[in-house]
N, C-alpha and C positions, 0 to 999 in steps of 0.2 A: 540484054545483060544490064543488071544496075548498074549505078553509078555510082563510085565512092567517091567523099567529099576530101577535095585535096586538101593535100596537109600541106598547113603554111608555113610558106618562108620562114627561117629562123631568125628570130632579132636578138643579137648578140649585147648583151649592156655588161657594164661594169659600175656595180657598186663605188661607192663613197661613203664610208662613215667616220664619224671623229668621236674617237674612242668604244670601249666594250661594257658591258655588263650583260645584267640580267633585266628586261627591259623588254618595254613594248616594241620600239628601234630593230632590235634583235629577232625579236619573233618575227616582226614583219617581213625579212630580211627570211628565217626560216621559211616561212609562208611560199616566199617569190621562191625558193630552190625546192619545195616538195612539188606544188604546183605548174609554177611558170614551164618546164619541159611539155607540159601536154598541149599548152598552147603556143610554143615555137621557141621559149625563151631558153638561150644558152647566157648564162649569167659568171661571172666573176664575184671581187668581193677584195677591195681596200679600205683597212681600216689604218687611220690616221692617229698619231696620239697615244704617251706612254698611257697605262690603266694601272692599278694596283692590284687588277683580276689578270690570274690568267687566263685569255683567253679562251685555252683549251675547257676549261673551268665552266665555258658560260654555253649559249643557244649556239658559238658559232661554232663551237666543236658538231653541233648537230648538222649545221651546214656545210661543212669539208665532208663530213661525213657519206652527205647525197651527192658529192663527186662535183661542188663549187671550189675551185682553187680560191684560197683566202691568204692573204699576203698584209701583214702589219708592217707598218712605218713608226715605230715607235719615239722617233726623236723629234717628234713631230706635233707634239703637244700645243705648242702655243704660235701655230705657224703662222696666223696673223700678227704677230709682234715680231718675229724671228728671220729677215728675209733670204737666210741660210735654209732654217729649214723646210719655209715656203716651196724655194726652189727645191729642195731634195725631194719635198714628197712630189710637187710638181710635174718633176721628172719620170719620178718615178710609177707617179698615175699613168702617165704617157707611154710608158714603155708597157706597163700594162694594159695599156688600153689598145696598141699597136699588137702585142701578141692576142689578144683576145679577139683584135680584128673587131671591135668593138663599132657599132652601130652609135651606141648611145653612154656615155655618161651620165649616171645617176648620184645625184647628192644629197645630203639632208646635213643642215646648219652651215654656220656663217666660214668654219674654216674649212671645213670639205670642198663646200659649194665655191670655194675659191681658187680653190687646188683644182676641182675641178673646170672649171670656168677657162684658167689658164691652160691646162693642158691639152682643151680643145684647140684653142688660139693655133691657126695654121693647119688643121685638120680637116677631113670629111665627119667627122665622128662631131653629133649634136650633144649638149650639153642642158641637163632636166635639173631641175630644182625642185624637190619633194618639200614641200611647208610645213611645218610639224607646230610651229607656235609662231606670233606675230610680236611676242614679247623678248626677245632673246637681247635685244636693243638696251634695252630699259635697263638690264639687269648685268650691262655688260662694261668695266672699268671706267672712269674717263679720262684714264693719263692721256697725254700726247699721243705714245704710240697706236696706242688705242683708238683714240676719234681718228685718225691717218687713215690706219686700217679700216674700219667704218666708213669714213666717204670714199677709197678705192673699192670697198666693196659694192656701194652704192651704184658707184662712176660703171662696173664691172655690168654691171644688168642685163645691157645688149649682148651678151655675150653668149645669154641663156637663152635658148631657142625657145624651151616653155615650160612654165612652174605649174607641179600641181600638189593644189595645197588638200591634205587631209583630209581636213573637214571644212562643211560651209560655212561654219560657225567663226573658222579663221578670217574669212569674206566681212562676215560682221563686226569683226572687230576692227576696222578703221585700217586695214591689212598696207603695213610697210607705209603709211598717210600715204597714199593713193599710187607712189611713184609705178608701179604697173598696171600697164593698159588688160584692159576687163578680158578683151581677147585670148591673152597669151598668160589664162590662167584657167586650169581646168581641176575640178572639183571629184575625186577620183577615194573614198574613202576607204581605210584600211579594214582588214574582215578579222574574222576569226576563221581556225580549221575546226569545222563541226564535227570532224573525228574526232581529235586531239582532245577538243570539249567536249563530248559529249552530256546531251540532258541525264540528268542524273536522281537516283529517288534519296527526298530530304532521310539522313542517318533517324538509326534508329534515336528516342528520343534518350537523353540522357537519367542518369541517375537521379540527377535533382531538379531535372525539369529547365535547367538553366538552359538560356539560347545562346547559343554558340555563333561568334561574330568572330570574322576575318579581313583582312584587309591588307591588301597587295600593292608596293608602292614604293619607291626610294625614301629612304630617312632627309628629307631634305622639308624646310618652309613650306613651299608650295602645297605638299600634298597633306599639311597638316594634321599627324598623325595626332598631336597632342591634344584635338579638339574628340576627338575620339577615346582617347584613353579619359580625358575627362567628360564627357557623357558617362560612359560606361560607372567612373568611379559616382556620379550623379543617381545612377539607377540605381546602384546599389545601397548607398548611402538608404534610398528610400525602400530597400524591400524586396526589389527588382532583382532573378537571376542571372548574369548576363559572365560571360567570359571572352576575351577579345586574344586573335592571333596574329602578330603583325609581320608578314615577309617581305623583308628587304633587306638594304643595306644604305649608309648611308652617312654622313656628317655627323648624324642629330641623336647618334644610337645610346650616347653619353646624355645627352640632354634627355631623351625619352626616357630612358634606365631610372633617372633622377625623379623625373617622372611620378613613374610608378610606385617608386619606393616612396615619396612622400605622399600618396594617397593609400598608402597600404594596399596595394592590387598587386603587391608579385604572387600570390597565388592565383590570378584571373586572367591577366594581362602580360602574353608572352611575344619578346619579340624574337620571332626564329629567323632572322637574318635571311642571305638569298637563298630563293627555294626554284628550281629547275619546275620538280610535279608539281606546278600550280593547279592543276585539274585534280589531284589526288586529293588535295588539301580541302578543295571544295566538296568533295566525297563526304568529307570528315568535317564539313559546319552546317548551319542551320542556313544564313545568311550573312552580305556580304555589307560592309560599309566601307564607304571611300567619302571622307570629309575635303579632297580637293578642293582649293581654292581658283584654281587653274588648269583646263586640260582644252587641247584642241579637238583630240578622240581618245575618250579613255577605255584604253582597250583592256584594263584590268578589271573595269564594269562591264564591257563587251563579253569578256568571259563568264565571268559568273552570271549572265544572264544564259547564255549558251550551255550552261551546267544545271540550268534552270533552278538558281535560287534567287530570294528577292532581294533587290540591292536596296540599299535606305545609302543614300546619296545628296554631296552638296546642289540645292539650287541655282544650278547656272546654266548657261545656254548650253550646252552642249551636252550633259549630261540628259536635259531634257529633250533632245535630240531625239537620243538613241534610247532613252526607257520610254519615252512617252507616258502613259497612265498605269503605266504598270510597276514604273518607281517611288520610291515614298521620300520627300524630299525634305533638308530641312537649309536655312540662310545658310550662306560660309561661314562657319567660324563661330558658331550658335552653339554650344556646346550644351545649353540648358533644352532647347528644341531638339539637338540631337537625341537626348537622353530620354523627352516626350517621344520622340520618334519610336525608338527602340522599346520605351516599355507599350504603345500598342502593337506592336508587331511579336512582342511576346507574349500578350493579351490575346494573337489574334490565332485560332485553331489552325492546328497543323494541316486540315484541307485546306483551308483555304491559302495555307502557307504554301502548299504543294500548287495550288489553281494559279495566283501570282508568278509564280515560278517557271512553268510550262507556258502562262503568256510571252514571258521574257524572253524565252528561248524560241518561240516563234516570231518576235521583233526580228532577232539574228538570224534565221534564217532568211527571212524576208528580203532583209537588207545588207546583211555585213558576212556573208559569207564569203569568207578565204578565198574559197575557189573563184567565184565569178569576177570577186573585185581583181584579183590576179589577171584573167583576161580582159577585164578591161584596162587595167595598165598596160597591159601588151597591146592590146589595140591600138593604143594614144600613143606607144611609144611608134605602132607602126605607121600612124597618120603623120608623126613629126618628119621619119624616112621617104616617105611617097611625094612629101611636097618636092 
């Protein structure tokens, strides 16, 4: 008689995140509730922090959906300033984490991973720290209350059994100036669902031959949409067909808007706010541009690589990560090199636009699939249990 291979123990976690949208956060968060089940994971899901979205609105309507109970603390916005509502959500991780019977607490950023942190305090239930950026410091108040908050979160460290940061790229950047030991950091990066994306064949070619560019991303600094919309307005100026779609949302949607209108590209350059079908969208472009100035794993290049189109992306560590030589790169914040960029890759034949494209999605396979990276989080959350 064979043998069948036993099915493993369940690890029970609970979620931590601080606040909602439409977002890489979110998917990944989707990702662990389609997958994590096959490899033992029974998961929850606390979200901290008013949003201006409603939730049901955003991925984690997808997530209750596959049967993860999901519970907002919405007064809970600025809980490292607040030590009222500190403790409410505190408590209230607790109580969730007591009926979920919870193995593990999972966090990602400085207020969750506090809430978190504390609610273990006095528990069996171990406390994970997900690293998402090594910048959040830099960019974060510096009234009184504020640095307070910051060296208790500092002081708080022991408390976390073990962080794993994203990407290795976070490692290189000088991560937290050293204050965690190399050990009790494991390097565990997030995937894409290759169903969800699937490769895809480049649309049929347009009317006026123009190449069709997208770009997926909150309206915010960082992801510097504006160096984008000005390349594009650069090509054309010169001759170049090009048309840009920007999905998001964000701060900056007034300033972008401003934009556009004063380079004359509202018929080029559309910003269609949050979009759910990011996979549809890429159905419907040529290729993808992401002028990031900052990402630790950009999973919105992850994508469109996985849909097999070519990304033309800022040169930075981490981007060069995950395209290797199959991306086309240009400085941060270059908008004149962006626009060289984009007119040879308009220049450049539709096979080979198609050959680019298919290497991309075989990087993602390779490396950042959904599924396996999910088992390896379950693994490491099982290794934390066993000691």
């Amino acid at each position: 008689m064979s043998r069948t291979a036993a099915t493993p123990a369940p690890v029970r976690v609970l979620y931590v995140r601080h606040g909602f949208r439409l977002g890489g956060a979110e998917r990944s968060i989707l990702n662990l509730a389609r997958h994590g089940p096959e490899h033992g994971l029974v998961s929850g899901l606390a979200v901290i922090g008013r949003s201006s979205v409603d939730w049901r609105q955003t991925q984690l309507a997808e997530v209750a959906e596959l049967g993860v109970p999901v519970t907002v603390f919405p007064r809970t916005a600025r809980s490292l300033r607040h030590p009222q509502h500190l403790l409410e959500a505190t408590s209230g991780v607790r109580r969730l984490a007591r009926r979920l019977r919870a193995d593990i607490v999972d966090t990602s950023g400085a207020s969750a991973s506090l809430v978190g942190r504390l609610a273990c305090v006095g528990t069996r239930t171990f406390h994970v720290t997900e690293m998402e950026s090594s910048r959040g410091d830099a960019r974060a108040p510096s009234s009184t209350p504020w640095r307070l908050a910051r060296w208790f979160y500092r002081r708080s460290y022991s408390l976390t059994a073990g962080f794993v940061a994203v990407s290795a790229t976070l490692l290189d950047e000088d991560l937290l100036g050293g204050v965690l030991p190399a050990d009790r950091i494991t390097v565990i990066p997030r995937g894409v669902d290759l169903e969800e994306f699937p490769a895809q064949p480049l649309p049929a070619p347009s009317l006026d031959d123009g190449l069709r560019l997208l770009s997926v991303g909150r309206l915010v600094p960082s992801k510097d949409h504006l160096t984008a919309i000005r390349a594009v307005g650069l090509l054309r100026a010169r001759g170049g067909n090009a048309s840009l779609t920007i999905a998001g949302a964000g701060p900056l949607r007034a300033d972008l808007d401003r934009e556009i209108g004063a380079l004359g590209l509202g018929g080029c350059v559309k910003l269609k706010g949050p979009w759910r079908d990011v996979a549809g969208l890429h159905r419907e472009h040529d290729a993808f541009v992401f002028p990031t100035r900052f990402e630790a794993l950009p999973l919105a290049a992850l994508e469109a690589m996985a849909s097999a189109r070519p990304v033309v992306v800022s040169d930075i560590p981490s981007l060069r990560a995950i395209a290797g030589d199959t991306g086309i790169y240009f400085p941060p914040g270059d908008a004149e090199a962006l626009a060289m960029s984009l007119d040879r890759l308009l220049r450049t034949p539709i096979a080979r636009r198609r050959r680019i494209g298919l290497e991309a999605r075989a990087r993602v396979e390779s490396a950042f699939d959904a599924r396996r990276q999910v088992g390896a989080l379950v693994d490491y959350y099982r290794s934390l249990t066993s000691r």
